[in-house]
C-alpha positions, 0 to 999 in steps of 0.5 A: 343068214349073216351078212358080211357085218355080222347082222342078219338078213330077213329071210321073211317079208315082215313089213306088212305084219309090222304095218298092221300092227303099228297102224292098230296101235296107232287106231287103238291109242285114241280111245285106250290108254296103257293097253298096247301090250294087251293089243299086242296079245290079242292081235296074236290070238287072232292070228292063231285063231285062238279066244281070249279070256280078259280078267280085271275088276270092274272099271279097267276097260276090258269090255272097252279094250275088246271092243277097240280091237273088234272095230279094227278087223273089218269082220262081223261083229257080235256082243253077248251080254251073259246074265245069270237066266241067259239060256244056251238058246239065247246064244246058239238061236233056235229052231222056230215054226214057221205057220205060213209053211208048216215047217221049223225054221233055224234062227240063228244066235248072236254066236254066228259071226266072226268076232264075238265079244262075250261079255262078263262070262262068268256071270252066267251057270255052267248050263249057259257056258256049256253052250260054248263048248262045241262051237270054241273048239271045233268052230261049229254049231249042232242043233237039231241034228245039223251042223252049222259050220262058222265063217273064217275068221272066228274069234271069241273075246271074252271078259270076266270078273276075278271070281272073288266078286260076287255072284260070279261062277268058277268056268270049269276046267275045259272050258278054260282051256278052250281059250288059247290066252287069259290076259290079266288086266290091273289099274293103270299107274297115276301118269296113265290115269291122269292122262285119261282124266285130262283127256275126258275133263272137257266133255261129258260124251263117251267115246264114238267107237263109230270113229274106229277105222277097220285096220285089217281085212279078212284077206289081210288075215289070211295073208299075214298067217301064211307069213307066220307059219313061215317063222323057223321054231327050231327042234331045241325050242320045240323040245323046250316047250314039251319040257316046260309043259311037262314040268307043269304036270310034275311039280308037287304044288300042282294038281292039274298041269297043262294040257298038250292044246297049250302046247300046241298054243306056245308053239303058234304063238311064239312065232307072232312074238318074233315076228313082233320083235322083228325077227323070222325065228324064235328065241327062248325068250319068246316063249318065256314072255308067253308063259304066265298069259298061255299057262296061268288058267290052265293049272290048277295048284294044290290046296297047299299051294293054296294056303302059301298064297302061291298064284299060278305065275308064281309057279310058272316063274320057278318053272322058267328057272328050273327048266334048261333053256336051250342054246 
């Protein structure tokens, strides 16, 4: 509500979210250089419950920047190395006979815990990614006739190679939209990439991620979530994200636009970006800063598109411009 100077009054209590995050970038800044914002955006995920997809090519520390973020939640912690003869069993565990008592036993796969890195993705068949399918959407896991139900919080960091590269496999489309972000990594400027030189030319050991204190507990999570669902998205803002997304779904470069889960993701996510910025309510902007991470693998454009040299972000960009924001 305004005060008598004209500012606003916090109708929420931020000062625990705002200290997390500080104290996350503030752990983080040890071991990365130039990846506050990815932190920012994977930070944002967790508190939507959401997976995220990293894209870069080799070498700019995505597995690193995921791994960072995994030791600061005190949560267990798993890492899938995908590999071209990796099978589904590998992932999810198998049931296996026991001789002393006659019977089969389910062993459990790396995928059973809370944060699970999955690392170069697309590296493996469709037949391997398929396994994903049931346990990223529904947080479960059916084998055998049982259903296995995963613990709270349960988040899948995945990385990936731009699929230019060689022996990389396209993720199909459901799957892609699965993941409630796809970050973008690319080089960092000369100042940040001198920055890591001088911080490494005196020692040859790799960083002791060991070193990384865990920020935020499970009970953290929970608490600060009840404080974002609390952030005021007002009719006109949730009226503008319908628009945006059916924009997708009618313009003429575009042959699969997003899908209502993308709706649904700008909507959570947008309440953590004001939070971030210091305010209990959304503004357009929120969501326009959200757009090119929430759209950019869930549109497919048309060959034509295509030929012009258009990328997705490209397309969300005219979009920005062309849909009304509201006042």
């Amino acid at each position: 509500m305004p005060t008598e100077g004209g500012s606003f009054s916090q109708r929420l209590d931020l000062s625990k979210f705002t200290e997390v995050v500080q104290q996350i970038q503030a752990e983080s800044s040890g071991f990365l250089v130039g990846q506050e914002q990815v932190l920012e955006l994977m930070f944002a995920c967790l508190l939507c419950n959401g997976h995220i997809l990293l894209e870069g090519v080799p070498g700019i520390a995505k597995t690193l920047t995921a791994k960072v973020m995994s030791k600061t939640i005190a949560a267990d912690f798993s890492r899938i190395q995908f590999t071209p003869d990796l099978l589904p069993s590998d992932i999810l565990g198998t049931s296996i006979f026991k001789m002393n008592t006659s019977e089969f036993v389910f062993e459990k796969g790396p995928i059973f815990s809370n944060v699970v890195l999955i690392d170069e993705i697309n590296r493996a068949p469709a037949k391997t990614q398929s396994a994903l399918f049931e346990v990223m959407e529904e947080r479960q896991i059916t084998i055998d006739g049982n259903t296995y139900i995963m613990e709270d919080p349960f988040i899948v960091i995945a990385t990936q190679n731009p699929i230019e590269q060689e022996g990389t496999y396209r993720l199909p489309e459901a799957q892609l939209d699965r993941f409630l972000m796809k970050i973008k990594l690319s080089y960092l400027s000369k100042e940040q990439e001198l920055l890591i030189l001088n911080r490494y030319k005196d020692q040859l050991a790799k960083p002791d991620l060991s070193l990384i204190k865990s920020i935020v507990s499970k009970h953290d999570l929970a608490e600060i979530r009840e404080t974002i669902n609390q952030v005021i998205v007002k009719d006109q803002l949730v009226a503008y994200i319908r628009d945006i997304v059916v924009a997708t779904r009618e313009h003429g470069k575009i042959y699969l636009g997003a899908s209502p889960r993308s709706s649904l993701a700008l909507l959570q996510l947008c309440k953590v970006v004001a939070a971030y910025r210091g305010r209990d309510f959304v503004i357009p902007e929120d969501i326009q800063y959200l757009l090119p991470h929430v759209l950019n693998h869930r549109l497919i454009l048309t060959p034509e598109a295509e030929m012009e040299s258009l990328s997705p972000e490209d397309i969300i960009e005219e979009i920005i411009k062309d849909v009304e924001v509201p006042r």
